[in-house]
N, C-alpha and C positions, 0 to 999 in steps of 0.2 A: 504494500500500500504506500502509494506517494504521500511524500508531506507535503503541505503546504507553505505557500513560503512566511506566513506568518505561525502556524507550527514550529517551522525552522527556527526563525527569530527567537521563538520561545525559549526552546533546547537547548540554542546557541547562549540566552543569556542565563538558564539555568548553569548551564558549566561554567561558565566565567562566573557567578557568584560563589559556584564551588570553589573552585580556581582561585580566585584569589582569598576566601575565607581557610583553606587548608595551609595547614603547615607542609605538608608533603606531598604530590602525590604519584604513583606506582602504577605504572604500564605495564602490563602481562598479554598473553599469548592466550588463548583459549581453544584452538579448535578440536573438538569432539569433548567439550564437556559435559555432563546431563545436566537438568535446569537442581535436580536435589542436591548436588554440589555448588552451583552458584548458590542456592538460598544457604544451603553450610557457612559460606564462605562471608555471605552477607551476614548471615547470624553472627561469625565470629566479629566481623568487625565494625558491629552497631555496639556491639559490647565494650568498643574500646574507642569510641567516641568518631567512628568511619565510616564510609559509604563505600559500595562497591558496585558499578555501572559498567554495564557493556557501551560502548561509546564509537560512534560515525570514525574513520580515518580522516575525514573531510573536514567533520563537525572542529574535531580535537584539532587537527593542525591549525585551522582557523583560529581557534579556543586559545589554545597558545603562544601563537603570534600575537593576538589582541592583548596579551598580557605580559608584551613582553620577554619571550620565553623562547629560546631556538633549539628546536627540536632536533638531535641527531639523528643522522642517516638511518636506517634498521628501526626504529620505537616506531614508526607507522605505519606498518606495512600488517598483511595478514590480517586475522583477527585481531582485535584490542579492546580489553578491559583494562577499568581505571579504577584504583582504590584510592581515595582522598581521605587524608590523616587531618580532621578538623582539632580534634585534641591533644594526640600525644604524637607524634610522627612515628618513636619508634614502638612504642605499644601497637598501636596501627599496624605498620610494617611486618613488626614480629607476627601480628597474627594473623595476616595473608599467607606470610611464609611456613609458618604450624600448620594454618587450614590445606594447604595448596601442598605439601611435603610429600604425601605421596599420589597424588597426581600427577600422572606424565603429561597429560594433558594441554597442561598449564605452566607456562616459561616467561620467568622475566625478561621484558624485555629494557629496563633504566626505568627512572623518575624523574623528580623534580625535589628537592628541598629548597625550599624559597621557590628563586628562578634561577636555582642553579640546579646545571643537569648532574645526574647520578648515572655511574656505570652499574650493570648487574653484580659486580663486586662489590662497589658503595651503598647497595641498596642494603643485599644482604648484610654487610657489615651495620648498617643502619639498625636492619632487625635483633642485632647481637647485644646492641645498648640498653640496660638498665631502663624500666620504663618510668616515667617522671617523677611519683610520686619518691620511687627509692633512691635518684639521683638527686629528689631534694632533700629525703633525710642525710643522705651519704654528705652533701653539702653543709648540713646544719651540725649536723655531727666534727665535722671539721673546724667549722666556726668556731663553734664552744670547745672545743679543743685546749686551744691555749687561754681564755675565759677559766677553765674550770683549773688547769696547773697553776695559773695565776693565783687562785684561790687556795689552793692547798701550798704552793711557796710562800705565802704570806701569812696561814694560819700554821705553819709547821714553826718557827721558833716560840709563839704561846703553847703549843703542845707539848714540846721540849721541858719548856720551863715548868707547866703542868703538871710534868713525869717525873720531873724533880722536886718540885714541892712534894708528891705521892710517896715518894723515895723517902722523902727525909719524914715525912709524916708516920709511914706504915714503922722503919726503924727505931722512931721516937716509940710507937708503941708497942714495939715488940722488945723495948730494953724495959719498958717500964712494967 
């Protein structure tokens, strides 16, 4: 069924609001998938604040020109699905590449972080990152780090002194 060219318009400006509201977004290969494996695939990555869309070659290169974005050689060709990482890039990421792990099916083909392109080595390296939440404990934990040594170098000579008073206290009353 033909779209219309107000249709198109539509489409076209649904993806550029994707497009540019995502942190990330992940170009794959698709052909011979079944539809219970895209909804998999889409269950996992509504769970981690994504979307996952089969997408025009036409639509997207448009999509990403308008935004900006130069798309290398190979990411448009064949079929193409697009996972857009609206909340965590590599939570996103990571759970394309969990859902999609034993599907032959289904091959990266690059991304986008920001507007800069991603090799299918950078992607996957993407998916290997800590997802946010643990990259910001992992941060705060670092912070207070020297915060909390600070604390104990400063209350360690009243301690001392403390152990000493105790010392001469318990003495006095184990002479008397």
């Amino acid at each position: 069924m033909a779209l219309t060219r107000q249709k198109k318009e539509q489409v076209l400006a649904q993806y550029k609001e994707w497009i540019e509201n995502s942190q990330a977004v992940v170009l794959v290969e698709y052909t011979g998938v079944k539809m219970a494996d895209f909804d998999n695939i889409r269950a996992k990555l509504r769970e981690t604040g994504g979307e996952f869309h089969v997408i025009k070659n036409t639509f997207a290169r448009k999509v990403f020109e308008a935004n900006g974005m130069a798309v290398p050689d190979g990411y448009l060709v064949k079929s193409t699905a697009v996972a857009f990482a609206f909340a965590d890039a590599a939570a996103t990421t990571k759970a394309l590449t969990d859902a999609t792990v034993k599907m032959d099916a289904i091959k990266l083909k690059g991304g986008f972080l920001g507007k800069q392109a991603l090799s299918v080595a950078q992607v996957k390296a993407l998916a290997e990152l800590p997802p946010l939440p643990v990259v910001r404990a992992q941060l705060l934990g670092t912070l207070q780090a020297p915060a909390s040594k600070l604390v104990r170098t400063i209350a360690e000579p009243a301690r001392s002194l403390a152990s000493v008073f105790r010392a001469y206290a318990d003495q006095a009353q184990a002479a008397a």
